[in-house]
Each structure stands twice: as structure tokens, then as C-alpha cells.
C-alpha positions in Angstrom: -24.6 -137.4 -67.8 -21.0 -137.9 -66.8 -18.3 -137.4 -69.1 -14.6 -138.7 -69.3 -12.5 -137.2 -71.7 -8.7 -138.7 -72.4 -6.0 -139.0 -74.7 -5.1 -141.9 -76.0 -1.6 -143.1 -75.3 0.5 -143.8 -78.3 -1.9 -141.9 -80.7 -0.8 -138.6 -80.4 -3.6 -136.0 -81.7 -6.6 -138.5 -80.5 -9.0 -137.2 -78.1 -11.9 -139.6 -77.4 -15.1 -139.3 -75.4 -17.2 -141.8 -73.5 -20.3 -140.6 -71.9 -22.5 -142.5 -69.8 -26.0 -142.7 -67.9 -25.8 -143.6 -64.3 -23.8 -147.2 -65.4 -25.3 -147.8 -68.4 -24.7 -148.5 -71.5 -21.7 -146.3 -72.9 -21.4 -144.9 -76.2 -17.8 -143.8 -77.7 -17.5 -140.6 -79.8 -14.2 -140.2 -81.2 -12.8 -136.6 -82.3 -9.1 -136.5 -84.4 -7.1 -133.4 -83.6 -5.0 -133.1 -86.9 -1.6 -134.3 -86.2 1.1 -131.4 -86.3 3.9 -133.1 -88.3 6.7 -130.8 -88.5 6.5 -130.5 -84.3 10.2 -130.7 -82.7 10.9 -131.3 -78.8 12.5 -127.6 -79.0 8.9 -126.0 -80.0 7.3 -126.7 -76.4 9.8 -124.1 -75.1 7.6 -121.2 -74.2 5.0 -119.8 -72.1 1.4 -121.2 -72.8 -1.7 -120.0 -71.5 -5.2 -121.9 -71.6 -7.4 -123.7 -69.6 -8.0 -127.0 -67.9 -10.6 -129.0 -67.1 -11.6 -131.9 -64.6 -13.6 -134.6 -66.6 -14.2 -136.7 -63.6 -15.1 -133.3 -61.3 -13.3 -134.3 -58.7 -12.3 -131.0 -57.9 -15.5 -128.2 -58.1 -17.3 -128.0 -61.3 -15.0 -129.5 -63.6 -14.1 -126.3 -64.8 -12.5 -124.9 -66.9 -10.3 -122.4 -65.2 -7.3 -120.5 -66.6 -3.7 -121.9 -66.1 -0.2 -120.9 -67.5 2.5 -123.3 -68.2 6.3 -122.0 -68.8 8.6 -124.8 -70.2 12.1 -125.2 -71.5 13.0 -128.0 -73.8 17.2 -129.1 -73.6 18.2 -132.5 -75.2 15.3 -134.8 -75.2 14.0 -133.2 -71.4 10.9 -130.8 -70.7 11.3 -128.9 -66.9 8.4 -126.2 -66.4 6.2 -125.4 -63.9 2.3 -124.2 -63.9 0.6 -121.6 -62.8 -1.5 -121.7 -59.2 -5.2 -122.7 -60.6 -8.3 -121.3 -58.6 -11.0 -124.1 -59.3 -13.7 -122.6 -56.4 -15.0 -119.1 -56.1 -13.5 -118.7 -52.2 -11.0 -120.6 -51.6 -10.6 -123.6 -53.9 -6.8 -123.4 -55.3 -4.1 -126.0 -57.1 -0.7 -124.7 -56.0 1.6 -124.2 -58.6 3.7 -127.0 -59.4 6.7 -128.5 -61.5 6.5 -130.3 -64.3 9.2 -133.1 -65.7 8.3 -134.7 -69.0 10.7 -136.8 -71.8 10.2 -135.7 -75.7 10.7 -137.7 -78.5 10.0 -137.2 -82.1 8.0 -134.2 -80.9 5.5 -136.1 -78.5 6.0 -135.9 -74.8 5.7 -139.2 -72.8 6.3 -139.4 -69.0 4.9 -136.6 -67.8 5.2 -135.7 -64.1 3.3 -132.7 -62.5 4.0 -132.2 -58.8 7.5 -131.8 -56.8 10.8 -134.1 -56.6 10.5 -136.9 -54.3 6.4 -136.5 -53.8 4.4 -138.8 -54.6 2.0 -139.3 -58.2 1.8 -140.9 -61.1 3.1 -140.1 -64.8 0.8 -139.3 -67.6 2.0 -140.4 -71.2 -0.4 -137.8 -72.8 1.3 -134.2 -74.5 1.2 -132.9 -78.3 1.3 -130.2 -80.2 -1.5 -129.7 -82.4 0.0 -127.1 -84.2 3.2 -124.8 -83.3 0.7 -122.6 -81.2 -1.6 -125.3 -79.6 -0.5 -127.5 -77.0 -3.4 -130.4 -75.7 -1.7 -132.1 -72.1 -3.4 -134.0 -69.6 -1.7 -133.9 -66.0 -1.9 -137.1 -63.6 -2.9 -135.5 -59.6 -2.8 -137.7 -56.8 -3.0 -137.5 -53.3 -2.9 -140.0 -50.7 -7.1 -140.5 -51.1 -7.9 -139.8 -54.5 -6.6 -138.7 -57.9 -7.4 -137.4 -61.2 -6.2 -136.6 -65.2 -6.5 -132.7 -65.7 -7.0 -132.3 -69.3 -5.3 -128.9 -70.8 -6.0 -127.2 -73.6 -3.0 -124.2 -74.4 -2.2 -121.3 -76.5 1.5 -120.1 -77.1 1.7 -116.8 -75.8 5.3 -116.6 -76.5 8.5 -118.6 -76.9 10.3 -117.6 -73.9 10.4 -119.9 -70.6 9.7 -117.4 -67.7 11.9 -118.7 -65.0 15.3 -119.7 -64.1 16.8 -122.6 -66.9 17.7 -124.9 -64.9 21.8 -125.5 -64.2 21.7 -128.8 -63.2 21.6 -132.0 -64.5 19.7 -132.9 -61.0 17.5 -130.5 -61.9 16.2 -132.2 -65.2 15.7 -135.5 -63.9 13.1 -137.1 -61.3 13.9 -139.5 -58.7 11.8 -142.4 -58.1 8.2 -141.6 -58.5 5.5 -143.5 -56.4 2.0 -143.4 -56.7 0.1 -141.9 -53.5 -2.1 -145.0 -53.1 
């Protein structure tokens, strides 16, 4: 049985779940993540630690494998970057990359995981669940294939472990393109 799991754009705190049988008929299970209210843009500032996981298994088993995300929230703007992620017991390994996104109203839309003037797509799919839980999915492409990692995150603390960035540059992405 395959599984895609996915959050639902515009319904923040909505995870759903299609499963299917080798392209038959599908059946929808829907799961409600309470809604954190009282979340503000400036609350993503931290460093989170978790796990992700590859619904459509593109890459090994799925998962899930540990990652750490640092972010930094300034007026309206998320920069960050993620941890390296070892998905295969040898050599298997997602480099660490940067991530952009835009906040509003405590919700993150336009979310960009990868490096300035590479290739991808944006995902539109952040929240807090609560000021300690953070659920993200992250768009990969390459120039054959591509993927939504879903993550599921814990605070571990509120400080952003890297240089804040100086630049206005620095806060906003160039043109993004999808690989294919």
C-alpha cells in the first residue's frame, strides 16, 4: 500500500492521507492538527529538530530520518537553513540547504528549500502547531524527478544558529524555476 501524505494549502493545521492499492480505488482519511492561534511570524525564530519523511519514497525508505532546521524571522521574511539528512545507511545524503519562506498572520507560504538562483519549486505548506511544534513540507526537485518532504519539528530552542543575515539580498530569492 502506498501512501501520500500532504498539507493542504490554505488550511493551515490540516494534514490528510490518501492511500491506495496498486491504482485502485482511493480512500481519504482526514486528520486535524489543532490550529495554534496565538502563533506570530517572530515564533519560528529558533532552532528545531525532528524528523522527515518521503511519502512518495523517492529517496530510500521513506524514512524518517533526523534533520535540524535554524530560522530567523525579520519583518514578514523566514531565511534558515537545514541540516545535511542521511536517508541511506552508506552513502545516501541530502546536503544541507537554505531555506526562504514569506509569513503572514503566523502561517508561512512560499517556501523555498535549495540555493539562490537553483532551480525548484515553492511549497505553500508551514505552521505551527503549537509554540514548540512546527509541521513543513519542503518542495525537492532536480532536473529528473522531484518530491514534497514532509517535516515534523520540535523547538529545541529560540536562538537561530548562524550568521543573521545583513542584507536585504540576502532575504529575498531571485527568480525561481522549476527543474523540469
Amino acid at each position: 500500500m502506498k501512501f501520500k501524505h500532504g498539507l493542504i494549502p490554505g488550511l493551515a493545521g490540516l494534514f490528510w492521507l490518501i492511500s491506495g492499492w496498486c491504482g485502485y480505488a482511493q480512500a481519504v482519511s482526514v486528520i486535524t492538527l489543532p490550529a495554534y492561534y496565538q502563533a506570530a511570524c517572530g515564533d519560528y525564530t529558533g532552532t528545531w529538530q525532528g524528523f522527515m519523511t518521503d511519502p512518495a519514497d523517492l529517496f530510500g525508505n521513506g524514512g524518517p530520518w533526523p534533520v535540524t532546521i535554524s530560522l530567523y524571522h525579520q519583518d514578514g521574511r523566514i531565511a534558515g537553513s537545514s541540516s545535511a539528512v542521511s536517508y541511506a545507511a552508506d552513502s545516501g545524503t541530502i546536503e544541507g540547504k537554505r531555506i526562504w519562506a514569506q509569513c503572514q498572520n503566523g502561517v508561512l507560504k512560499n517556501i523555498f528549500w535549495g540555493k539562490k538562483n537553483a532551480c525548484g519549486s515553492f511549497s505553500q505548506d508551514g505552521a505551527l502547531v503549537s509554540k514548540n511544534a512546527l509541521v513543513l513540507r519542503l518542495n525537492y526537485e532536480n532536473a529528473m524527478t522531484g518530491t514534497n518532504f514532509l517535516l515534523f519539528l520540535q523547538r529545541k530552542n529560540n536562538h537561530y544558529d548562524g550568521p543573521v543575515p545583513a542584507q536585504k539580498s540576502d532575504w529575498i530569492l531571485d527568480h525561481v524555476n522549476s527543474c523540469h
